[in-house]
N, CA, C and O atoms as a GROMACS GRO file, in nm:
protein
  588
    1UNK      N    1   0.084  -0.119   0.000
    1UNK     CA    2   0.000   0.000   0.000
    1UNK      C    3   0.089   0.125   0.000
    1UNK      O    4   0.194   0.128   0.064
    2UNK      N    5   0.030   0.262  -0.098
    2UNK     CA    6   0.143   0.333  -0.097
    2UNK      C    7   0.119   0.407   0.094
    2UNK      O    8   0.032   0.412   0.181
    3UNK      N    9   0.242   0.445   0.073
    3UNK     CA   10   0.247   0.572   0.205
    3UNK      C   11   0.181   0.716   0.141
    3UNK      O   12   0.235   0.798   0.067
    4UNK      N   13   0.042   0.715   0.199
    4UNK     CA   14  -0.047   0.861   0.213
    4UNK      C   15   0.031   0.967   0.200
    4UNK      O   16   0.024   1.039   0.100
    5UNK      N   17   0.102   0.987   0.285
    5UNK     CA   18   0.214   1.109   0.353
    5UNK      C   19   0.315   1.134   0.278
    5UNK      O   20   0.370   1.244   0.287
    6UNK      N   21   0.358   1.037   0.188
    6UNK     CA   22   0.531   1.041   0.099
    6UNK      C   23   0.407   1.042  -0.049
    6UNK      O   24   0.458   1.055  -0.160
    7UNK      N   25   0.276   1.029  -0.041
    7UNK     CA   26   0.176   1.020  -0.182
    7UNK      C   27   0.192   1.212  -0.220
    7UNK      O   28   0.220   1.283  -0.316
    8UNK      N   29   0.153   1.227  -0.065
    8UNK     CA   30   0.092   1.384  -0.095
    8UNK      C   31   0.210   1.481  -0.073
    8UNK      O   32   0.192   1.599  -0.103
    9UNK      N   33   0.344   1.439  -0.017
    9UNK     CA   34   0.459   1.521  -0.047
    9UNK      C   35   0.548   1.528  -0.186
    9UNK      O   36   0.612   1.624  -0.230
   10UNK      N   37   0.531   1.391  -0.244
   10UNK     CA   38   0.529   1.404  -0.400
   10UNK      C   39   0.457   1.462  -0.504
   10UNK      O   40   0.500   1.522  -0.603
   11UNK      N   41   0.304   1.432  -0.462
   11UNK     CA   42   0.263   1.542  -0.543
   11UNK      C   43   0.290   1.686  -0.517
   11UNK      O   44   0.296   1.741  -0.626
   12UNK      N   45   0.311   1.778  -0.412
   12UNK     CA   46   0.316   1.851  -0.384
   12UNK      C   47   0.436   1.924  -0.486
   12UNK      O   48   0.444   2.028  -0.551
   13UNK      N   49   0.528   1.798  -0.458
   13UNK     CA   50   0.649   1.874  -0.488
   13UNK      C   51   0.672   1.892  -0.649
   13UNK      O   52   0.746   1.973  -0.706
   14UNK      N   53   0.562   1.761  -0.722
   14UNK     CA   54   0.569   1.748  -0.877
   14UNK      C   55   0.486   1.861  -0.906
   14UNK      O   56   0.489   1.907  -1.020
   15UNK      N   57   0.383   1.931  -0.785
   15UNK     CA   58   0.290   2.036  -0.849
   15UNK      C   59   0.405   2.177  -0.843
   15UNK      O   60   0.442   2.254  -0.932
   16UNK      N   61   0.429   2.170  -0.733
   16UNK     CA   62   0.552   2.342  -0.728
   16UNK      C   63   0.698   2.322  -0.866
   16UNK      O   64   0.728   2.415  -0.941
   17UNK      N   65   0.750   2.221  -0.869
   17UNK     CA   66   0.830   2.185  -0.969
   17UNK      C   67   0.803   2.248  -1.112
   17UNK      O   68   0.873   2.323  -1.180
   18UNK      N   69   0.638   2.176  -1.143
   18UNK     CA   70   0.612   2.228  -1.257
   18UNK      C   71   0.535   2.404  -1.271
   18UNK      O   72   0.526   2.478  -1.369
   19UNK      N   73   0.504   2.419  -1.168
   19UNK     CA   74   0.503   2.590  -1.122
   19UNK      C   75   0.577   2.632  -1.188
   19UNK      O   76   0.560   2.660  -1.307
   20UNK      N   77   0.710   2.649  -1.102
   20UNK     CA   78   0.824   2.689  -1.083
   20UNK      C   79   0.897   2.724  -1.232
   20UNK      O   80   0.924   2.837  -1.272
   21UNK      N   81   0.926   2.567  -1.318
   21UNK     CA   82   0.969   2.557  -1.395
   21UNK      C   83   0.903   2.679  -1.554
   21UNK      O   84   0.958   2.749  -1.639
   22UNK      N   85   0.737   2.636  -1.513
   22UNK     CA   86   0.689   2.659  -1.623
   22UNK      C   87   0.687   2.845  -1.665
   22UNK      O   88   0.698   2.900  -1.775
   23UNK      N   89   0.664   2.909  -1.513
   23UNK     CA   90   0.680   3.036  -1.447
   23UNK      C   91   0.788   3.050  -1.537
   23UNK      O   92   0.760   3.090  -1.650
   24UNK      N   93   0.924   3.021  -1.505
   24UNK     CA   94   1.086   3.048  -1.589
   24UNK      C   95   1.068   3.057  -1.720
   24UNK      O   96   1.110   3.159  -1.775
   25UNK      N   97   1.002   2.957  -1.797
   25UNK     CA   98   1.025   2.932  -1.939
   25UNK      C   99   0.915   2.994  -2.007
   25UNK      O  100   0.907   2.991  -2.130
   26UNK      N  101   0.820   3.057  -1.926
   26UNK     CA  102   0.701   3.133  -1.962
   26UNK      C  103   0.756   3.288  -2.022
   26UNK      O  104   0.692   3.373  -2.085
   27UNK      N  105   0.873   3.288  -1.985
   27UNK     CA  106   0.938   3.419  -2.029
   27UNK      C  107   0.968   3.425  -2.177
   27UNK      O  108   0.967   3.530  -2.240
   28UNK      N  109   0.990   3.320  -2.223
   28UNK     CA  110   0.998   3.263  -2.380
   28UNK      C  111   0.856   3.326  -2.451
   28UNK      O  112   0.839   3.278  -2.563
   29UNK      N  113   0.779   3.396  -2.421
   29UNK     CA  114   0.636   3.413  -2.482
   29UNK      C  115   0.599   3.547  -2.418
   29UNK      O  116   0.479   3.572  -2.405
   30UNK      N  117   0.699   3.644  -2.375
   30UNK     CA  118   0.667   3.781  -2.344
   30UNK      C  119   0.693   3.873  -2.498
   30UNK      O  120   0.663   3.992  -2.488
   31UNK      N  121   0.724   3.847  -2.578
   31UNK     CA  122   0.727   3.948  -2.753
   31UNK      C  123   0.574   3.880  -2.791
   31UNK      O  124   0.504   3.791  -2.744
   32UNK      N  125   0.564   3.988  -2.915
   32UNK     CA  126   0.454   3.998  -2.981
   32UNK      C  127   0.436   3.893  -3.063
   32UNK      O  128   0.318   3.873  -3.095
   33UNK      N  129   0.535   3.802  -3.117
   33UNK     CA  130   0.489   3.713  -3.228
   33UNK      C  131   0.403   3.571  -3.188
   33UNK      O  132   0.312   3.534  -3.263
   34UNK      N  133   0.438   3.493  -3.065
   34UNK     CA  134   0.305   3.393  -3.049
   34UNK      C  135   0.292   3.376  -2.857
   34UNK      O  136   0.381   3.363  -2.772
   35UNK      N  137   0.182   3.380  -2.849
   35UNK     CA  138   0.135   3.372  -2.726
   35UNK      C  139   0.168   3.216  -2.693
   35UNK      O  140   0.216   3.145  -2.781
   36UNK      N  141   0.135   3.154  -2.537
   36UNK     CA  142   0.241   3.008  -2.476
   36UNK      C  143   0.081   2.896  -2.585
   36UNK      O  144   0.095   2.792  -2.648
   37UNK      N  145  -0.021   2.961  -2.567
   37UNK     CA  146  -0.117   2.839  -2.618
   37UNK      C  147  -0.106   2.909  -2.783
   37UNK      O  148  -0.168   2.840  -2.864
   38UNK      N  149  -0.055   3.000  -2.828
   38UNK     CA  150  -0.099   2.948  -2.976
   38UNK      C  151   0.052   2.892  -3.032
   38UNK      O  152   0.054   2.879  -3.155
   39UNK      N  153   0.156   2.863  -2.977
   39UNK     CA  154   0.277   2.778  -2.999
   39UNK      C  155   0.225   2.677  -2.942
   39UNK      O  156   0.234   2.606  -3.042
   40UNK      N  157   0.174   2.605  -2.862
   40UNK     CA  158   0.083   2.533  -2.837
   40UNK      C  159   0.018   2.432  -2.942
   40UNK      O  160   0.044   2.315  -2.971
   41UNK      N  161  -0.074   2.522  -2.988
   41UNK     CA  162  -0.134   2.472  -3.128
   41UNK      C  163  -0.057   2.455  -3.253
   41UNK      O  164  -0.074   2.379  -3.349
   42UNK      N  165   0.040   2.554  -3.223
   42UNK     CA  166   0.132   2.512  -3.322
   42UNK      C  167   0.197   2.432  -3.328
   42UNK      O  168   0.196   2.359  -3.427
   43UNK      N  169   0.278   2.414  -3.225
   43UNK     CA  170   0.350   2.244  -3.205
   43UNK      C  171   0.299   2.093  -3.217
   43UNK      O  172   0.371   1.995  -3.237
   44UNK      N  173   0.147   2.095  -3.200
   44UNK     CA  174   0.077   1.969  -3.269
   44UNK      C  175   0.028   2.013  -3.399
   44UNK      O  176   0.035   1.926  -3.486
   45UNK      N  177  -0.016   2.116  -3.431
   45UNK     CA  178  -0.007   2.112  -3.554
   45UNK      C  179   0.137   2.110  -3.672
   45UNK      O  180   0.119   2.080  -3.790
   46UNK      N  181   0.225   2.134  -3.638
   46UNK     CA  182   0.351   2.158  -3.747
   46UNK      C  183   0.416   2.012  -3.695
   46UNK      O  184   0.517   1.991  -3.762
   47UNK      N  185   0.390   1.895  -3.590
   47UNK     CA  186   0.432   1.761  -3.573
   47UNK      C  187   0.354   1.666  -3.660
   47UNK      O  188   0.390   1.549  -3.678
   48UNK      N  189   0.245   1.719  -3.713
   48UNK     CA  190   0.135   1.660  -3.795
   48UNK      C  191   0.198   1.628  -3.919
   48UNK      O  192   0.296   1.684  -3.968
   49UNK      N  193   0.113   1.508  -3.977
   49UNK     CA  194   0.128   1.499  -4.126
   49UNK      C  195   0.116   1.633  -4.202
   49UNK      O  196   0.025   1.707  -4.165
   50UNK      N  197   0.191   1.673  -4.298
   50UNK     CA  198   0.170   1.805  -4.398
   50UNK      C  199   0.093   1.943  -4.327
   50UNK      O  200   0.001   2.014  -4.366
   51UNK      N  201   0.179   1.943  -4.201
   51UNK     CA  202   0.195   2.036  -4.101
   51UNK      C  203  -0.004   2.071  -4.061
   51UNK      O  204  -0.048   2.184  -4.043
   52UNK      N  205  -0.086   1.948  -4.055
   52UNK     CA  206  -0.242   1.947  -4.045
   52UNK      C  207  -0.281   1.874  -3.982
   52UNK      O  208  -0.238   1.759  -3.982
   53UNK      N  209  -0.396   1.923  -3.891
   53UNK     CA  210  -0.413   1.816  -3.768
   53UNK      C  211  -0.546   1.846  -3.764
   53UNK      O  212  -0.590   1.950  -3.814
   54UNK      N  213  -0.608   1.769  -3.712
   54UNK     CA  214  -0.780   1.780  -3.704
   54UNK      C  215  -0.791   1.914  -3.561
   54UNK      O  216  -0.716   1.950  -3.470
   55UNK      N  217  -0.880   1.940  -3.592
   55UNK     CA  218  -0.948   2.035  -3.447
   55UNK      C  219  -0.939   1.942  -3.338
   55UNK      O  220  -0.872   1.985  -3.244
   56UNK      N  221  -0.994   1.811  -3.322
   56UNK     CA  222  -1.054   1.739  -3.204
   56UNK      C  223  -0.882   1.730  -3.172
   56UNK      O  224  -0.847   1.751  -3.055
   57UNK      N  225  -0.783   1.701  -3.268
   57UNK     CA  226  -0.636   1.629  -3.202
   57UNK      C  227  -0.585   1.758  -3.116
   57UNK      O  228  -0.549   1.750  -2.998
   58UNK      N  229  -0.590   1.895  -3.205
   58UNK     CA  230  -0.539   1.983  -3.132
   58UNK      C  231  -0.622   1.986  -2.968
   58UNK      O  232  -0.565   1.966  -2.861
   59UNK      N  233  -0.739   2.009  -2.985
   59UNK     CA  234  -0.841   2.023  -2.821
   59UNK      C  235  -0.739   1.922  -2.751
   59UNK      O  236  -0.669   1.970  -2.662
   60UNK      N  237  -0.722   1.792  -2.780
   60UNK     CA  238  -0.674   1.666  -2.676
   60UNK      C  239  -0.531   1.682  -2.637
   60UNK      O  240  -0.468   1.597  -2.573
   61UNK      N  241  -0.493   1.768  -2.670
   61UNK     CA  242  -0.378   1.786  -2.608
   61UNK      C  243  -0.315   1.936  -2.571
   61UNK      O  244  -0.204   1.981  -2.546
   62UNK      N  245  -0.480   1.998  -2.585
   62UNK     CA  246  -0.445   2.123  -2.518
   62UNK      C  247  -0.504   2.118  -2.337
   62UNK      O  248  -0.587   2.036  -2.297
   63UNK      N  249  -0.450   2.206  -2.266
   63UNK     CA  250  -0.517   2.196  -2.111
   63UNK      C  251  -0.623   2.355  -2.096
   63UNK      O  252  -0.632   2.434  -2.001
   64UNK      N  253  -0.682   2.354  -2.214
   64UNK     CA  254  -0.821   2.426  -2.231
   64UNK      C  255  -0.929   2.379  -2.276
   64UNK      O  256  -0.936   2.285  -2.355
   65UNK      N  257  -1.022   2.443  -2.229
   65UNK     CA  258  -1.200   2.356  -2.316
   65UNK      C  259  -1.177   2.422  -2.474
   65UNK      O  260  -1.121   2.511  -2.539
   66UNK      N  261  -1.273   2.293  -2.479
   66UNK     CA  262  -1.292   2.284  -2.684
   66UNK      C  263  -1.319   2.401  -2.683
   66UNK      O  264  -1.221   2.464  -2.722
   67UNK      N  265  -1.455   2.508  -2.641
   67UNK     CA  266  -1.479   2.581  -2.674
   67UNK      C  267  -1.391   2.747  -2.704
   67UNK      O  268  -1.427   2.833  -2.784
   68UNK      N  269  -1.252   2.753  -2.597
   68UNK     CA  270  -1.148   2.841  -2.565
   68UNK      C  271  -1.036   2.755  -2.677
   68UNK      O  272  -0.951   2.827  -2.730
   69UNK      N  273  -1.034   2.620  -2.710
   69UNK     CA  274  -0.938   2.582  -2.867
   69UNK      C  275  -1.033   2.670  -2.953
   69UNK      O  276  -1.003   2.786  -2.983
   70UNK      N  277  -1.109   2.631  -2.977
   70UNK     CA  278  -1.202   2.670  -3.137
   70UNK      C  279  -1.188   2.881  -3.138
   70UNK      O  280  -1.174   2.962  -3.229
   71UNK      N  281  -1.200   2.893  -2.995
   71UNK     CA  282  -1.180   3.024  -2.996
   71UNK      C  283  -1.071   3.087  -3.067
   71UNK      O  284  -1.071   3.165  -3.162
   72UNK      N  285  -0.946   3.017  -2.975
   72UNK     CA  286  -0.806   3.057  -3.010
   72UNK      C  287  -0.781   3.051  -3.155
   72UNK      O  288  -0.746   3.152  -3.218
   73UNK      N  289  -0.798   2.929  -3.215
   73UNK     CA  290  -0.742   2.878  -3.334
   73UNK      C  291  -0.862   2.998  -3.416
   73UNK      O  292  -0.801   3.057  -3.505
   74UNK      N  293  -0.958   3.028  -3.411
   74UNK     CA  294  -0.995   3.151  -3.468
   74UNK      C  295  -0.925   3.254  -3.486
   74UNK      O  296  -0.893   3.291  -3.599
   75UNK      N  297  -0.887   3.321  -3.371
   75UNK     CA  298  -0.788   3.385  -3.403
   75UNK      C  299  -0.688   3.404  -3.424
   75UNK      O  300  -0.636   3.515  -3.435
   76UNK      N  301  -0.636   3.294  -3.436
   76UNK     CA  302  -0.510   3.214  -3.540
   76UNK      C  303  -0.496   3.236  -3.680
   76UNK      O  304  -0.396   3.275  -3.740
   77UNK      N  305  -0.627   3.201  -3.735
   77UNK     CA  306  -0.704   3.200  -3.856
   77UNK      C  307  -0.676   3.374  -3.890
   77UNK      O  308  -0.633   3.409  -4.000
   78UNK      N  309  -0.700   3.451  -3.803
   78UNK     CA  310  -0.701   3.610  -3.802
   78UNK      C  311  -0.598   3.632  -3.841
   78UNK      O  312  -0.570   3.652  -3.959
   79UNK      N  313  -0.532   3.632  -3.762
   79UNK     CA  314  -0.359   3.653  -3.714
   79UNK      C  315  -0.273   3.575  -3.834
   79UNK      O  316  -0.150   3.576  -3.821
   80UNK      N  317  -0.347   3.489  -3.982
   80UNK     CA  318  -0.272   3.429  -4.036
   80UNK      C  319  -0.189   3.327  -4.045
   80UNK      O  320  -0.137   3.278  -4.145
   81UNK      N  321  -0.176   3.287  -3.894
   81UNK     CA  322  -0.123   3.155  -3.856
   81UNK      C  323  -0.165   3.043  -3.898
   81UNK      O  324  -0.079   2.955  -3.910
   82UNK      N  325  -0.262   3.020  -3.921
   82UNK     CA  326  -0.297   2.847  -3.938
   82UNK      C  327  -0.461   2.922  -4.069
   82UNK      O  328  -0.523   3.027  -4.083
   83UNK      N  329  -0.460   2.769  -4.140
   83UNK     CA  330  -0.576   2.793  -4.170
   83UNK      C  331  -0.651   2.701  -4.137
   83UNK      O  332  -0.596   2.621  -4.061
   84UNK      N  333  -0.770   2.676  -4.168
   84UNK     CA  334  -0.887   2.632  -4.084
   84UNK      C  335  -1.002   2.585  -4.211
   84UNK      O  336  -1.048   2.677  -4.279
   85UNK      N  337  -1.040   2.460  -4.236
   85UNK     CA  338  -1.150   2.437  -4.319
   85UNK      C  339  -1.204   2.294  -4.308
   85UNK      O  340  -1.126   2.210  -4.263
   86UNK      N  341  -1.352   2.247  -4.350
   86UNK     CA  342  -1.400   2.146  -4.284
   86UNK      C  343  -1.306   2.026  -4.314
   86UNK      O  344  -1.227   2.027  -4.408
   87UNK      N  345  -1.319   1.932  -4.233
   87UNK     CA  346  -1.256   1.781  -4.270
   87UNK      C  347  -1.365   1.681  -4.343
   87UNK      O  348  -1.479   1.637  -4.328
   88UNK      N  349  -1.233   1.676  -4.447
   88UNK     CA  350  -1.357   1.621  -4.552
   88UNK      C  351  -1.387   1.425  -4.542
   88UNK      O  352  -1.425   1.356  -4.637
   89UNK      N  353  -1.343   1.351  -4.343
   89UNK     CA  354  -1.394   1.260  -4.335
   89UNK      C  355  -1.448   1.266  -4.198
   89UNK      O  356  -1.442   1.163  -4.130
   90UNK      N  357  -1.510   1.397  -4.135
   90UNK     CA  358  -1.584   1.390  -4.067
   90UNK      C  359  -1.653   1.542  -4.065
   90UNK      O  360  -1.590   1.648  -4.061
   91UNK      N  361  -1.804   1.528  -4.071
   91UNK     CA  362  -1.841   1.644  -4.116
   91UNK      C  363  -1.868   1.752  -4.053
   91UNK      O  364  -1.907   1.862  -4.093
   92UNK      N  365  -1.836   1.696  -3.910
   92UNK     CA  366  -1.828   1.804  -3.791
   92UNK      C  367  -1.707   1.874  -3.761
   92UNK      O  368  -1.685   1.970  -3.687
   93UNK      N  369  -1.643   1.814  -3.823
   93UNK     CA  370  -1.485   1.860  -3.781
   93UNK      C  371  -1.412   1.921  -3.872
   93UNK      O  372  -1.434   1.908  -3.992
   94UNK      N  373  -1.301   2.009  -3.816
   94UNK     CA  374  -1.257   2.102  -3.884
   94UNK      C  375  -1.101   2.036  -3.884
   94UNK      O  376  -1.057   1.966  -3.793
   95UNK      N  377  -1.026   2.076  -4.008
   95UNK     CA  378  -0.871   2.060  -3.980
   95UNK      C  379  -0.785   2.204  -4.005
   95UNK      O  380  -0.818   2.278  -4.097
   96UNK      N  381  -0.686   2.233  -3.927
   96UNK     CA  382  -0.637   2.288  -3.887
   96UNK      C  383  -0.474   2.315  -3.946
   96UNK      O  384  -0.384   2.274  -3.872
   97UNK      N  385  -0.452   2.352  -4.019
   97UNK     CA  386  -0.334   2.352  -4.110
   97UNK      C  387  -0.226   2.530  -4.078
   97UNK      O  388  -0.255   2.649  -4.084
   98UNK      N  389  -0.100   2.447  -4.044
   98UNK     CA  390   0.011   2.550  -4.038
   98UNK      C  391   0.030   2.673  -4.179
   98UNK      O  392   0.048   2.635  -4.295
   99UNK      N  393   0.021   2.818  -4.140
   99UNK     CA  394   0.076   2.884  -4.267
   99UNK      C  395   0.203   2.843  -4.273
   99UNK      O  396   0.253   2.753  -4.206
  100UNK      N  397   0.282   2.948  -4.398
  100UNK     CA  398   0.392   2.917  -4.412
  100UNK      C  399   0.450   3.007  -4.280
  100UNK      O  400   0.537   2.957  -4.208
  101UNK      N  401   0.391   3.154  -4.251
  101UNK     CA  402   0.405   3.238  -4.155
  101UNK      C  403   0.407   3.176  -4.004
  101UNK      O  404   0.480   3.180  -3.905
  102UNK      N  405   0.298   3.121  -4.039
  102UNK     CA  406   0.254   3.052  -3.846
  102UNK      C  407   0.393   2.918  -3.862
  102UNK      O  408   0.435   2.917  -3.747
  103UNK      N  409   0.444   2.856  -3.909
  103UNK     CA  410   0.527   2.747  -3.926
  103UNK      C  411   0.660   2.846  -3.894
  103UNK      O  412   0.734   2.814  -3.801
  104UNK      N  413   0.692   2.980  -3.983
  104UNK     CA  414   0.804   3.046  -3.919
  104UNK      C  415   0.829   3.062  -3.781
  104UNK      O  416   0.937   3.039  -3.728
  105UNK      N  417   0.697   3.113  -3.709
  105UNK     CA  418   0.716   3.168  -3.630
  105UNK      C  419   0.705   3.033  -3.528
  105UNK      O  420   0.770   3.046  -3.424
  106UNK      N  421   0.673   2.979  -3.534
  106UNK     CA  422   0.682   2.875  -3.424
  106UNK      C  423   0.821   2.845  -3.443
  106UNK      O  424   0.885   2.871  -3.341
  107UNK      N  425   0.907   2.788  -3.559
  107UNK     CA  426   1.049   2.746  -3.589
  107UNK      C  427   1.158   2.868  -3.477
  107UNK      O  428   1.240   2.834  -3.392
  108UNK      N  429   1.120   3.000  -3.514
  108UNK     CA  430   1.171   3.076  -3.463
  108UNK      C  431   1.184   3.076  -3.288
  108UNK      O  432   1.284   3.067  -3.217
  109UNK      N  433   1.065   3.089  -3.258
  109UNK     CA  434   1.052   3.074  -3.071
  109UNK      C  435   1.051   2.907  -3.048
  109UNK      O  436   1.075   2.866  -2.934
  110UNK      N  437   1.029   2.833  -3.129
  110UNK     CA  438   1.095   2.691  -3.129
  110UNK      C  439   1.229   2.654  -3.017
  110UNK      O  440   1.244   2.595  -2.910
  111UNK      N  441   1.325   2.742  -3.131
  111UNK     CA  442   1.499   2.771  -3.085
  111UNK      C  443   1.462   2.772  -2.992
  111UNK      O  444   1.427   2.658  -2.960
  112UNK      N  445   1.448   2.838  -2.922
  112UNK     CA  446   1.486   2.945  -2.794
  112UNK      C  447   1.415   2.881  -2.663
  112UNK      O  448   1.456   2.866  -2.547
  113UNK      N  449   1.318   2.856  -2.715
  113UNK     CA  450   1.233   2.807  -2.599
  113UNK      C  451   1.256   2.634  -2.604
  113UNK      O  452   1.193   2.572  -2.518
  114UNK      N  453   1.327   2.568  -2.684
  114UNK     CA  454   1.413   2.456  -2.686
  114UNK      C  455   1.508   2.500  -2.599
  114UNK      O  456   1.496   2.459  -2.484
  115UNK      N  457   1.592   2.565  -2.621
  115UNK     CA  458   1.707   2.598  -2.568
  115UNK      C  459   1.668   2.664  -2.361
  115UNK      O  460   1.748   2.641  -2.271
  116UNK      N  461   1.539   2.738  -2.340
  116UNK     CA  462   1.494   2.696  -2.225
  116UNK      C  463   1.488   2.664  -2.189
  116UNK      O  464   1.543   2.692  -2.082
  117UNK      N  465   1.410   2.538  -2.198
  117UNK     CA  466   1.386   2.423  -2.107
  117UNK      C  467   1.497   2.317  -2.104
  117UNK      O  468   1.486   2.227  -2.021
  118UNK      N  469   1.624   2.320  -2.206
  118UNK     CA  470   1.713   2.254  -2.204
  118UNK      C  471   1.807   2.330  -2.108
  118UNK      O  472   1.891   2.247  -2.073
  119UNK      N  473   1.827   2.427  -2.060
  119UNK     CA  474   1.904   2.508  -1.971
  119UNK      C  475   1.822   2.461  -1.821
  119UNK      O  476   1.885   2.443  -1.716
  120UNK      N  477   1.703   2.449  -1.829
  120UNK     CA  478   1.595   2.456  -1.682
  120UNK      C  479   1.657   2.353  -1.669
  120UNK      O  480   1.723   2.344  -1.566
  121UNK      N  481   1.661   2.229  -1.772
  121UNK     CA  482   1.649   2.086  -1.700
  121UNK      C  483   1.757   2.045  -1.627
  121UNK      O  484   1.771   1.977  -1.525
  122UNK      N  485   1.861   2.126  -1.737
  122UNK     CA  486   2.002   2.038  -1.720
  122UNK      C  487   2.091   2.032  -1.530
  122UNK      O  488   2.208   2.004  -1.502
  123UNK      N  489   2.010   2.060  -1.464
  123UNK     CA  490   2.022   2.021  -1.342
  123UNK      C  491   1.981   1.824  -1.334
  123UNK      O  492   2.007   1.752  -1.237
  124UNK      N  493   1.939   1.797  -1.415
  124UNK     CA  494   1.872   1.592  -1.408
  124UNK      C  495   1.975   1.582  -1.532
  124UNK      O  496   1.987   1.667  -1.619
  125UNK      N  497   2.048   1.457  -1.522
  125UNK     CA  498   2.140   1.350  -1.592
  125UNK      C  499   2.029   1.303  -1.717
  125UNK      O  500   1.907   1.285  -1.722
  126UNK      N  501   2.093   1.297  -1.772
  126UNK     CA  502   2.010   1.210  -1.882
  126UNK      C  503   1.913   1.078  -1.840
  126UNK      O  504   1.793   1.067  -1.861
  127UNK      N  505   1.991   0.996  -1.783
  127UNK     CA  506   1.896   0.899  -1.684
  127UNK      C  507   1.779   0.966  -1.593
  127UNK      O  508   1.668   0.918  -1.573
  128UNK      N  509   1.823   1.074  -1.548
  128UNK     CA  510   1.692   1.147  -1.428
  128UNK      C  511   1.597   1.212  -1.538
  128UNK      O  512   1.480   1.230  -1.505
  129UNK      N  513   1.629   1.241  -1.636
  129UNK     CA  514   1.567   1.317  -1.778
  129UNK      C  515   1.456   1.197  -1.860
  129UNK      O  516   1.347   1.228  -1.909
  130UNK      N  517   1.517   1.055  -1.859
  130UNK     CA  518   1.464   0.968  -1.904
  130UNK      C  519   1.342   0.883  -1.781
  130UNK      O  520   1.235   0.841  -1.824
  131UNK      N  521   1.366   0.874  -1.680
  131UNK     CA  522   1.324   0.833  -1.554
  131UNK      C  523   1.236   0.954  -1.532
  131UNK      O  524   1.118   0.920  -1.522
  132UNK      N  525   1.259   1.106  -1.520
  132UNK     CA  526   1.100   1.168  -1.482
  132UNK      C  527   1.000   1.148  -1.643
  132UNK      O  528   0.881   1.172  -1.621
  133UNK      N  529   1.019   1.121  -1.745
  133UNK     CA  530   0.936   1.139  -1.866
  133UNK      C  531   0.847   0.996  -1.845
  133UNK      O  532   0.726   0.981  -1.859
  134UNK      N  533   0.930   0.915  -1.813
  134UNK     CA  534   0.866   0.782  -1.768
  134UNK      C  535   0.744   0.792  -1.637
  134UNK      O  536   0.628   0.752  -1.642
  135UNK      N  537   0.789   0.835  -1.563
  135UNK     CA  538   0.710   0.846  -1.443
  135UNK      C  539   0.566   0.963  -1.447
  135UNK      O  540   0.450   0.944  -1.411
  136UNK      N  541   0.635   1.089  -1.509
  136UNK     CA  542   0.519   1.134  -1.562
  136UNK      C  543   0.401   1.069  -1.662
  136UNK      O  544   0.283   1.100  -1.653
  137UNK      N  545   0.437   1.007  -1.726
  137UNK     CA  546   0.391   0.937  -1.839
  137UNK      C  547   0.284   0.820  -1.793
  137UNK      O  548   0.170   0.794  -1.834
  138UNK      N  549   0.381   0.751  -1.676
  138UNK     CA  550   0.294   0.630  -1.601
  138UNK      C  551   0.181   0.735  -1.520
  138UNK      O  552   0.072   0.682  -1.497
  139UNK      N  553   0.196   0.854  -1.484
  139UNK     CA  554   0.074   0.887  -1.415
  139UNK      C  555  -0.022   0.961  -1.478
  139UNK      O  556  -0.132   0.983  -1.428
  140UNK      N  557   0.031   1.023  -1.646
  140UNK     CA  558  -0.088   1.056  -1.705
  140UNK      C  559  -0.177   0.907  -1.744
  140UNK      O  560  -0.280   0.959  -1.788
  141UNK      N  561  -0.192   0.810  -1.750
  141UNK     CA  562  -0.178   0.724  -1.821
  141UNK      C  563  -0.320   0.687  -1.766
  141UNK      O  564  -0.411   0.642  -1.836
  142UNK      N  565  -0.326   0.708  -1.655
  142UNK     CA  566  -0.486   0.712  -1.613
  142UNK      C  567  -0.497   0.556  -1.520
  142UNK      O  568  -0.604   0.530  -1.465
  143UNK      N  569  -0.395   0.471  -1.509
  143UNK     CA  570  -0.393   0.335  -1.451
  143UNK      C  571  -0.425   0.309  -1.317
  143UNK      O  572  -0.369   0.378  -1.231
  144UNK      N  573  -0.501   0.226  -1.284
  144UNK     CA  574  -0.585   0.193  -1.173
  144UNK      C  575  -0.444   0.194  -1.063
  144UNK      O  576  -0.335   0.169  -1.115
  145UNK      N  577  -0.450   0.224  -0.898
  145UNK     CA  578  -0.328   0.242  -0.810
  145UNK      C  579  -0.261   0.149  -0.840
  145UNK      O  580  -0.141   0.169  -0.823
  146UNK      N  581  -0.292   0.033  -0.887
  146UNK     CA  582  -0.188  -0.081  -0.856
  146UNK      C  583  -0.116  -0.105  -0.940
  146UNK      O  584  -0.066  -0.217  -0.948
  147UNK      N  585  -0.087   0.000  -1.034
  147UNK     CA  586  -0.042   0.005  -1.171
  147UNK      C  587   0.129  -0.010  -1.110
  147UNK      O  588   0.223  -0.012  -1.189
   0.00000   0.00000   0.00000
């Protein structure tokens, strides 16, 4: 059975960690060219086949409601970044495609904000680098305690 007490000082400490961390690298997204959620959208969209991803893929891996994605990526659509038109194998759904502009600009704060979080981390060994991605991973994963 786990220990309650060493349950809720780990989370504690995985919740201030990612605070902490995200606070630092949030500085990567103080200029005018892309806000932290529309690099966001950009990064599953420009990992996509022919830089295009459905609406529903972008929502599932954003940590906002559908209704605040569909918002954003509107004004994405504004802003020239991505374009936006129905998916022609589901008729509710929209796909979501990188400009050539919105693809720059993500490449651009890409660098840098690569180069962030590679400066934040490099306090963990490659093994501690490989070992927290794992462990995070086992707890998004949704697995019953006895996992």
């Amino acid at each position: 059975m786990t220990d309650r007490r060493l349950a809720i000082d780990a989370w504690e400490s995985l919740f201030r960690a990612q605070h902490e961390v995200f606070h630092e690298i949030s500085a990567d997204f103080v200029g005018p060219e892309l806000t932290q959620a529309e690099y966001d959208v950009l990064l599953t969209v420009t990992r996509a086949p022919e830089q295009t991803a459905r609406l529903r893929d972008v929502t599932s891996r954003m940590l906002i409601s559908q209704p605040s994605v569909s918002r954003l990526v509107d004004r994405m659509v504004e802003r020239g970044l991505v374009s936006k038109c129905p998916d022609p194998d589901d008729g509710r759904g929209a796909l979501v495609r990188a400009t050539d502009d919105g693809a720059a600009q993500f490449r651009r704060i890409a660098l840098s904000h690569g180069a962030s979080i590679a400066e934040r981390m490099a306090c963990l060994t490659d093994e501690e680098l490989a070992q927290l991605r794992d462990l995070t991973s086992k707890l998004r994963r949704n697995t019953p305690p006895e996992c």
